[in-house]
KEKOLKOL-13796 format. One record per residue (C-alpha): z, x, y; residue number from 1. Coordinates in Angstrom, 2 decimals, always signed. Layout:
! KEKOLKOL-13796
- Z/X/Y/NUM .
...
END
This chain:
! KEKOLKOL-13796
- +117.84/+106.50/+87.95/1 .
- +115.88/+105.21/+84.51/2 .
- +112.26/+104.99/+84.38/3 .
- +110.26/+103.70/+82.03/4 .
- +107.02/+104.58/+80.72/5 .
- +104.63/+106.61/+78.57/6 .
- +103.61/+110.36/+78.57/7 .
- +100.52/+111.50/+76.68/8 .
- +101.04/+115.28/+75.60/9 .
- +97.50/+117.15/+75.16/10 .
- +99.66/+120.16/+73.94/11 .
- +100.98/+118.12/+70.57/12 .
- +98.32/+117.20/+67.77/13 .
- +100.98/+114.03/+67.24/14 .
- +99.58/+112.76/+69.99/15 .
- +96.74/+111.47/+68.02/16 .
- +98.82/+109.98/+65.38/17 .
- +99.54/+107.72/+68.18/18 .
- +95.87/+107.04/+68.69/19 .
- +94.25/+107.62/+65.62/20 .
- +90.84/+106.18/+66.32/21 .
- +90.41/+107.95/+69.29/22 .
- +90.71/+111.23/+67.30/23 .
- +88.66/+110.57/+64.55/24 .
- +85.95/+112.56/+65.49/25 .
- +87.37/+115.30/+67.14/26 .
- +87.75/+118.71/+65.84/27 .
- +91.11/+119.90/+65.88/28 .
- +90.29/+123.55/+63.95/29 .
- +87.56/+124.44/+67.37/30 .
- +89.02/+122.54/+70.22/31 .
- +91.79/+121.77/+72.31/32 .
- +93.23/+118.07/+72.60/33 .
- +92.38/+118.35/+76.46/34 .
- +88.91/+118.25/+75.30/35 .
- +89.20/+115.25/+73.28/36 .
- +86.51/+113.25/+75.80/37 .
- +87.87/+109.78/+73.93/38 .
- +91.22/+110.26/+74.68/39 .
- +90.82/+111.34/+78.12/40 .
- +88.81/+108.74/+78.76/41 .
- +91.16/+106.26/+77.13/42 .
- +94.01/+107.42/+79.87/43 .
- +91.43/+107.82/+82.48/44 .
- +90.64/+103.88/+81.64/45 .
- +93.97/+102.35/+81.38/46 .
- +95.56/+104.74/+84.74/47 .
- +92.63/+102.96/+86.77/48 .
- +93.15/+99.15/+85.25/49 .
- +97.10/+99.51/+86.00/50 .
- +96.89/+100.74/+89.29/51 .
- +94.84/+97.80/+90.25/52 .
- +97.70/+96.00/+89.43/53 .
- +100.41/+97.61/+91.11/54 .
- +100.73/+101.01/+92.57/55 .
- +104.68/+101.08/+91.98/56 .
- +103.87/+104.28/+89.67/57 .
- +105.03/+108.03/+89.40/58 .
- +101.61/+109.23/+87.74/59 .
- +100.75/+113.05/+87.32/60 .
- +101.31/+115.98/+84.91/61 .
- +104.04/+117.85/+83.55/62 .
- +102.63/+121.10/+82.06/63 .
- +99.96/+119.56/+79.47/64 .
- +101.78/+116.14/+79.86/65 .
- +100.77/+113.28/+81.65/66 .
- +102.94/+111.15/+82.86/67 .
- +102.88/+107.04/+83.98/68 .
- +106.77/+105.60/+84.83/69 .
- +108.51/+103.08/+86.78/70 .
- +111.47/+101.78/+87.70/71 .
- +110.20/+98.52/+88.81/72 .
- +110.56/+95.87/+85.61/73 .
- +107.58/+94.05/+86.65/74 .
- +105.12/+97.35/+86.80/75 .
- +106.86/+98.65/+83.28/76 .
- +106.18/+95.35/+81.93/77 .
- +102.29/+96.10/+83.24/78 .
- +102.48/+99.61/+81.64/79 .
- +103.48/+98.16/+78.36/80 .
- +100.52/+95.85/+78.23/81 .
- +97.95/+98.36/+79.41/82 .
- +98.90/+100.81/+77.27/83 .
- +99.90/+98.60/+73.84/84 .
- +99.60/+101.55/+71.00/85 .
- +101.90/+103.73/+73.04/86 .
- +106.08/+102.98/+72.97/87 .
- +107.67/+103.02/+76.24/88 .
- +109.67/+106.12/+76.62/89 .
- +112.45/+106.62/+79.19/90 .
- +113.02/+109.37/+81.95/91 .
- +115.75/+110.29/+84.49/92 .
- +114.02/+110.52/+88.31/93 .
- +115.54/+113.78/+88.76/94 .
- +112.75/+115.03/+86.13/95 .
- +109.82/+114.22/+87.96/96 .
- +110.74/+117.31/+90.82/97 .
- +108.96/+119.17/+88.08/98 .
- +105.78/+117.17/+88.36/99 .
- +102.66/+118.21/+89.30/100 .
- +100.05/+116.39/+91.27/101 .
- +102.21/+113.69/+90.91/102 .
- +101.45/+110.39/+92.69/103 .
- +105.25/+108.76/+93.49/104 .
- +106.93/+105.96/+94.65/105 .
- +110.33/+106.78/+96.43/106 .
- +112.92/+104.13/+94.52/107 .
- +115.77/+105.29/+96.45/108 .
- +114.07/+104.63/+100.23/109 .
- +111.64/+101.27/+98.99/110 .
END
């Protein structure tokens, strides 16, 4: 099964060529993107507006990557307007065994 979403990786710099102003005054030669207290917050922000709109989510990490995806059009639809600067990506189900902490909806027994 498809699901559609967005991953934020704190282990790739490119990350912030997604979200530019949120790295502006961080310093990538000291610190680690993890640290980045704007873009955490920015995920932090936009995981706690969506899930008051729908809890139809797989949300957690995969090593340094966090994770939001869906297979429920309505709730990707919701992702894609909370989180506007990031692209939708897509990911098979069977990936998300390798999540951690992961907060899941079972699409295959609704």
């Amino acid at each position: 099964m498809e699901l559609y979403g967005v991953t934020l990786d704190f282990d790739d710099m490119r990350s912030c060529g997604l979200l530019p102003d949120l790295c502006a005054d961080w310093d990538h030669r000291s610190e680690e993107l993890t640290e980045n207290e704007k873009l955490l917050s920015y995920w932090d922000n936009n995981i706690k507006e969506l899930l008051k709109k729908t809890d139809k989510v797989i949300l957690g990490n995969i090593g340094n990557k966090s994770v939001l995806y869906s297979a429920d059009e309505n709730t990707v639809q919701l992702i894609k307007e909370q989180f506007k600067e990031m692209e939708l990506s897509k990911i098979m189900y069977e990936e998300i065994d390798q999540c951690e902490n992961c907060i899941k909806v079972d699409y295959l027994n609704p």
